[in-house]
C-alpha positions as CSV (number, residue, x, y, z in Angstrom):
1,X,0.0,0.0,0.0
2,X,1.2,3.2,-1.2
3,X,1.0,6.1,1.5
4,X,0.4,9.8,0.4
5,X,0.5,13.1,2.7
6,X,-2.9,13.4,1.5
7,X,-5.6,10.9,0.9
8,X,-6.9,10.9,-2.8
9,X,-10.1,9.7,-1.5
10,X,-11.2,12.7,0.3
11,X,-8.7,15.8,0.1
12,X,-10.2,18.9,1.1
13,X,-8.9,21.7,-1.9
14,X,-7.6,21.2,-5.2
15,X,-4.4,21.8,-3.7
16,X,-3.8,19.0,-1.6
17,X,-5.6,16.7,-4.4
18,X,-2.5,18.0,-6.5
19,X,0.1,17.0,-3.7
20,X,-1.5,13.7,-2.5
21,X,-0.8,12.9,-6.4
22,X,2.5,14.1,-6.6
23,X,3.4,11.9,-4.0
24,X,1.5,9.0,-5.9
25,X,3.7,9.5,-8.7
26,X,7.0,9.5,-6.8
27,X,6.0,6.3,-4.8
28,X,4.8,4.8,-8.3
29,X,7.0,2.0,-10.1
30,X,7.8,3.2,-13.6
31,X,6.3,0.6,-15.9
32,X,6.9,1.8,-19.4
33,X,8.2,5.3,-20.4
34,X,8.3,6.8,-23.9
35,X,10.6,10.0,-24.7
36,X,9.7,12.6,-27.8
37,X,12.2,15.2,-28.2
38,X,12.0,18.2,-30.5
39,X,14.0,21.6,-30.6
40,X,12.1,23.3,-28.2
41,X,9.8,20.5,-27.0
42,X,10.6,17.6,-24.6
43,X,7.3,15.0,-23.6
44,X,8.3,12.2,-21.1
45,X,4.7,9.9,-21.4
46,X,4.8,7.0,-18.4
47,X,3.2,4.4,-17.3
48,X,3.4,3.3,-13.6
49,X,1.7,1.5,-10.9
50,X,-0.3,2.3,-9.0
51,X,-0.6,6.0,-10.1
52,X,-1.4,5.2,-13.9
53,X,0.0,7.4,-17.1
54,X,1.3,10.8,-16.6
55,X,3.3,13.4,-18.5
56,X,6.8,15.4,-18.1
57,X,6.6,18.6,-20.3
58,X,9.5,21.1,-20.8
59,X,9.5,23.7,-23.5
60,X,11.4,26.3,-24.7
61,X,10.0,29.7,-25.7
62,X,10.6,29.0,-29.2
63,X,8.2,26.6,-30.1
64,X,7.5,25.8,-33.6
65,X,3.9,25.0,-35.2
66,X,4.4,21.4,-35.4
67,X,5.9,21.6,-31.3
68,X,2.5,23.4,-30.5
69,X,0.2,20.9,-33.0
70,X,2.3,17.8,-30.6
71,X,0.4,19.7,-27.5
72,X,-2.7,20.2,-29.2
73,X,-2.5,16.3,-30.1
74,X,-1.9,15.6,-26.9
75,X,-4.9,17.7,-25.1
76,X,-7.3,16.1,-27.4
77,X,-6.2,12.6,-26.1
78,X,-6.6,13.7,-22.7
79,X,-10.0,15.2,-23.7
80,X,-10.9,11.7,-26.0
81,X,-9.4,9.4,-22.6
82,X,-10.7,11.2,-19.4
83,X,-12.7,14.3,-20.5
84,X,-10.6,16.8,-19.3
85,X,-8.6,19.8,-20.1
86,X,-4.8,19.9,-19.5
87,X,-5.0,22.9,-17.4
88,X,-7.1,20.1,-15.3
89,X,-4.3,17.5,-14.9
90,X,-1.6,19.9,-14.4
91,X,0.3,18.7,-11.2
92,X,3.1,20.7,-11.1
93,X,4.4,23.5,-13.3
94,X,7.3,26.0,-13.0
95,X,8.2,29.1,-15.1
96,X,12.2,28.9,-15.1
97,X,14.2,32.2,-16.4
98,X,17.0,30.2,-17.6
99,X,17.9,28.0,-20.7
100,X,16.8,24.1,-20.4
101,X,19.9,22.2,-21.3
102,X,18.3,20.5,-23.8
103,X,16.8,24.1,-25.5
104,X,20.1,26.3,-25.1
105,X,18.8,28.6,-27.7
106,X,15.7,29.8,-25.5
107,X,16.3,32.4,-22.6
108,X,13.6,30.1,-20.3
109,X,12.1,27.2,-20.2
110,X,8.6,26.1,-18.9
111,X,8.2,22.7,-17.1
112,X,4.9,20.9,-16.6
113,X,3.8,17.8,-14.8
114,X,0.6,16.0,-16.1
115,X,-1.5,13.4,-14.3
116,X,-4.9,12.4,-15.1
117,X,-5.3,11.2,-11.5
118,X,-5.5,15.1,-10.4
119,X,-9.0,15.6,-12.1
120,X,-10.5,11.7,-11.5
């Protein structure tokens, strides 16, 4: 039995229902994991027990139309698979004001953590 700070089953605010599943995902065995990596665009897409599939985003500021039609593909498979909005899922997320090491190019780099068990 995995234990969280927070129960999933009845958190009080959206806040700790983010948290409890944070620590879900850290005390979750990775079962599969699948890496797409663009110029400005990095999606880490796992599986793991017991938390289920969630998503690693980082992004430059420089994304290019086919970087921003990957994140519209994948809100409209969230949509499709749960019914909800990425803004809905969205676990953890930090604005950084320095270059990723994998986008040098861009000044800052976004990074997002998706997890369908925040909105279920």
């Amino acid at each position: 039995m995995v234990e969280t700070a927070v129960s999933l089953a009845s958190p009080t605010t959206q806040v700790e229902r983010r948290l409890a599943v944070l620590d879900l995902i850290e005390a979750s065995k990775t079962i599969r994991t699948r890496i797409t990596q663009d110029e400005n665009l990095l999606i880490v897409h796992s599986i793991a027990n017991p938390v289920g599939e969630y998503w690693d985003i980082a992004y430059g500021d420089n994304l290019s139309s086919q970087e921003i039609q990957d994140l519209v593909d994948l809100e409209e498979r969230v949509w499709k698979d749960y019914g909800v909005r990425l803004i809905d899922i969205t676990v953890e997320r930090q604005e950084n004001r320095f270059p990723h090491p994998l986008f040098p190019s861009s000044p800052n780099h976004t990074y997002v953590r998706l997890c369908p068990k925040a909105a279920l």
